[in-house]
C-alpha positions as CSV (number, residue, x, y, z in Angstrom):
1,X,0.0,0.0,0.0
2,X,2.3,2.5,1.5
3,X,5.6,3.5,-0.5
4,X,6.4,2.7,-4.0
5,X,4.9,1.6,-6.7
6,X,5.7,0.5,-9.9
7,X,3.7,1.7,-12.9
8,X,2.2,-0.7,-14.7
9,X,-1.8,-1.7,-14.9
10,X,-3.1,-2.8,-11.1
11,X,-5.4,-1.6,-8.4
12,X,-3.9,0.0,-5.4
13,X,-7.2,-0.2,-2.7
14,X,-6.9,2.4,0.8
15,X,-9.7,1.5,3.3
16,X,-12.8,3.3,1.2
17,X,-10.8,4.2,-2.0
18,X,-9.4,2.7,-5.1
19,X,-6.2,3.8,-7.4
20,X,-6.2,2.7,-10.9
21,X,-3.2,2.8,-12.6
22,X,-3.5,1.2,-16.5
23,X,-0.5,1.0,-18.7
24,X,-0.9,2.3,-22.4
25,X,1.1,1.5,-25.8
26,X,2.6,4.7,-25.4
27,X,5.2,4.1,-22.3
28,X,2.6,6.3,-20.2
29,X,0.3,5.2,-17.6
30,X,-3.7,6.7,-17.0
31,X,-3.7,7.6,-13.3
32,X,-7.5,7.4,-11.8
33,X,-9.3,7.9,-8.3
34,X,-12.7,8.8,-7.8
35,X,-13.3,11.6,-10.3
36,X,-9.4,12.2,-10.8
37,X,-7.7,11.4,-13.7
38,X,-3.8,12.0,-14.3
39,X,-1.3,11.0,-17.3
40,X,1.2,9.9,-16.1
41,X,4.6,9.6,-18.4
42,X,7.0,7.0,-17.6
43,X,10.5,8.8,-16.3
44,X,13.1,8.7,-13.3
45,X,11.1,9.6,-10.8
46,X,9.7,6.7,-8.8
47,X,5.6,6.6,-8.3
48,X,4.5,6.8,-4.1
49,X,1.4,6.3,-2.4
50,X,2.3,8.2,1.3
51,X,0.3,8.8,4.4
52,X,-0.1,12.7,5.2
53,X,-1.2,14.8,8.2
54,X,-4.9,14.8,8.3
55,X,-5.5,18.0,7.2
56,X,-8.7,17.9,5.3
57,X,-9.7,20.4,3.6
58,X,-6.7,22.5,5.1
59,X,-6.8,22.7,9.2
60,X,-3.7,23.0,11.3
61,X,-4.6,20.7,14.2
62,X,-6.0,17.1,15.3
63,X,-8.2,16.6,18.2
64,X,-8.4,13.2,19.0
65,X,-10.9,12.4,22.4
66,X,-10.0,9.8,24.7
67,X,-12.6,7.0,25.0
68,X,-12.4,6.2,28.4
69,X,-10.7,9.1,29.8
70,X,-6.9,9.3,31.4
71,X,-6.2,9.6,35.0
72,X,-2.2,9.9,35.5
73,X,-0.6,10.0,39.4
74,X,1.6,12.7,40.2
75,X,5.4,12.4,38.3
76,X,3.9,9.3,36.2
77,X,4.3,9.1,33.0
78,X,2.1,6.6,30.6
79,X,3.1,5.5,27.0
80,X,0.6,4.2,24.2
81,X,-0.7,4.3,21.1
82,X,-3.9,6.3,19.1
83,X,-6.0,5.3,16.4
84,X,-5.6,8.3,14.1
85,X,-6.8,9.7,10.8
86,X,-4.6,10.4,7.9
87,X,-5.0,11.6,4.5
88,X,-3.0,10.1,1.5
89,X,-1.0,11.5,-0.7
90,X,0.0,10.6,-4.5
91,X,3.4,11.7,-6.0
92,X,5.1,11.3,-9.1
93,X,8.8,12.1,-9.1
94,X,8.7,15.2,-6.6
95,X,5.3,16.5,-8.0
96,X,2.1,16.1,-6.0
97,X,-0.4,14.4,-8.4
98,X,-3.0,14.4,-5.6
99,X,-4.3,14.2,-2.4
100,X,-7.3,13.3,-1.0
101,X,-9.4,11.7,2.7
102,X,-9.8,8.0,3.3
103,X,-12.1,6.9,5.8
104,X,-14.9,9.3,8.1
105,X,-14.4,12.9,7.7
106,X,-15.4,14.9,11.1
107,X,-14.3,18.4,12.2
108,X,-15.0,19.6,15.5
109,X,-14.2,23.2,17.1
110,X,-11.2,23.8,19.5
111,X,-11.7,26.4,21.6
112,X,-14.6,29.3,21.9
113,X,-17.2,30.4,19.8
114,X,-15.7,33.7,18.9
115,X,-11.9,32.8,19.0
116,X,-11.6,29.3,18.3
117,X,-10.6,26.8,15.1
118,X,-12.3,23.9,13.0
119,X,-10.1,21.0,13.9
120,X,-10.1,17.5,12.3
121,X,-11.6,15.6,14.8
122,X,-11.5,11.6,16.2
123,X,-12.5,9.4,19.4
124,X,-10.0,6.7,20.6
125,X,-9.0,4.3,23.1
126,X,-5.8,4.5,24.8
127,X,-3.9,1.2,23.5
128,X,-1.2,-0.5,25.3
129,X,0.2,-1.9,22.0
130,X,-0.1,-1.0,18.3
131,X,-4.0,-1.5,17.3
132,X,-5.0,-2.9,14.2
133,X,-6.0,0.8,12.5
134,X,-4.4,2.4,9.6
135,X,-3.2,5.2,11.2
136,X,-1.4,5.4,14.6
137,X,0.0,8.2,16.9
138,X,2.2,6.7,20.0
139,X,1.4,9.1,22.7
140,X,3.3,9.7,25.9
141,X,1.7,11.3,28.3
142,X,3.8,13.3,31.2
143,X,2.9,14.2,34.5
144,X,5.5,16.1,36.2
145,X,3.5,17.8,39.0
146,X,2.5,17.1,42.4
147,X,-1.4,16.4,41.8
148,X,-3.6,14.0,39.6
149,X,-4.5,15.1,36.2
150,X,-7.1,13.9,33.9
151,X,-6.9,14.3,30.4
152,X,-10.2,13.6,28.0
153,X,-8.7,14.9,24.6
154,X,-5.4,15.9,22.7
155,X,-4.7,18.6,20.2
156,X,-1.9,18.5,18.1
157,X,-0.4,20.6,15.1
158,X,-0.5,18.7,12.0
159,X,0.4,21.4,9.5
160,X,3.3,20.3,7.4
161,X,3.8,17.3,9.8
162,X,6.4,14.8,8.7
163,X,4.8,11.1,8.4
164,X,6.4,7.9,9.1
165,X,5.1,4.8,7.3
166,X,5.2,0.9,7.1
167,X,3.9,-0.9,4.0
168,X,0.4,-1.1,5.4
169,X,0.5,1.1,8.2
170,X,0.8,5.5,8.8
171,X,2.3,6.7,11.4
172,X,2.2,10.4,13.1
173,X,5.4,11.6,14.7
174,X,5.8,10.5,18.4
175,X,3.7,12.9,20.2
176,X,4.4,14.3,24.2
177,X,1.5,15.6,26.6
178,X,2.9,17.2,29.5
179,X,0.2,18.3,32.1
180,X,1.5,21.5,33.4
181,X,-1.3,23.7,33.3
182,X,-1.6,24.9,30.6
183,X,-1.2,21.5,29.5
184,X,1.5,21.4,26.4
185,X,1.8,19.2,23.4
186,X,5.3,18.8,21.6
187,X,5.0,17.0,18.2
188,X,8.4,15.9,18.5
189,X,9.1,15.0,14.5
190,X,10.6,12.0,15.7
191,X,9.5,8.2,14.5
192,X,7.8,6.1,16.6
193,X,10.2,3.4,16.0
194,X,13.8,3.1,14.5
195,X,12.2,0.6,11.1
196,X,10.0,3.1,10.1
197,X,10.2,5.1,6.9
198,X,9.6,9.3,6.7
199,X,7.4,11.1,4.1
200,X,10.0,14.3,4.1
201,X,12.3,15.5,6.3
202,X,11.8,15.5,10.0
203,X,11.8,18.2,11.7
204,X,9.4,18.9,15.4
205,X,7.1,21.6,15.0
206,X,6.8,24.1,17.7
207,X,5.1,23.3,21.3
208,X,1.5,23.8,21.4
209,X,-0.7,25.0,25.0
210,X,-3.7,23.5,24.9
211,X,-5.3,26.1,26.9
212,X,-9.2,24.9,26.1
């Protein structure tokens, strides 16, 4: 699924979603999805299906609501993994032929009325090992002070995210949830394991407070 692919006439399936690639007499290959269609002609450049940041229709964060909710003792620390959304995209060579959302679609908004931002939105459990999802998010969540904290959701910056990827699974950065009020998220841009492959180069994005 994930990675490179070699053109020539097959079906590449993504949970909901099909690629269609069909070789023609004339060393090109007919790219199609949905509605998208792309000619595709036969160079260097190597063909890759990719996991991206699930960004939609182009928001900057993932808010992904714990199903139970987290209670952490004071200086504990708990590590574990999130079913996530990601969106794929298709590149030729270096060039972006396209993009587009594979499974449910949901947006909620983070913060107030007045002041706050759509968010792509998703409810999980709190694994203790890698579920069987497409996407994944190891989570380590940090308790440095004095008192019980309970957490019920995360937000994390997506924009421009590096991903990390297996052949049949996507992988967020490794993601740190410290509960210093305000509690603060640190998309580290690092892989969640040492086998896994990256999208671009990785690099963390800056802290976020979650201060809703």
């Amino acid at each position: 699924m994930f990675g490179e692919h070699e053109l020539r006439t097959k079906f590449i399936k993504i949970l909901n979603k099909k690629i269609h690639l069909l070789e023609r007499p004339d060393d090109s290959v007919l790219y199609t999805r949905d509605d998208v269609r792309v000619l595709i002609k036969k160079g260097d450049g190597a063909f890759r299906v990719l996991p991206a940041p699930a960004e939609g229709y182009g928001v900057k964060f993932l808010m992904i609501r714990f199903s139970p909710r987290i209670a952490v003792p004071p200086r504990e620390r708990l590590t574990g993994y999130l079913s996530a959304p990601v969106d794929i995209e298709v590149k030729s060579g270096n060039a972006t032929i396209d993009r587009f959302v594979v499974g449910r679609e949901k947006y909620a908004l983070y913060g107030e009325n007045n002041i706050g931002v759509i968010a792509r939105y998703h409810v999980s459990e709190f694994h203790d090992k890698i579920p069987d999802e497409l996407g994944i998010m190891k989570l380590v969540i940090n308790n440095p002070t004095d008192e019980w904290k309970l957490v019920e959701r995360i937000t994390v910056p997506i924009r421009n995210s590096v991903m990390f990827y297996s052949s049949e699974k996507a992988y967020y950065p490794l993601v740190i949830l410290t509960t210093k009020e305000p509690y603060e998220v640190n998309n580290t841009g690092n892989p969640p394991d040492g086998t896994l492959k990256a999208t671009h180069k990785a690099e963390p994005l800056p802290n976020f407070k979650m201060r809703w």
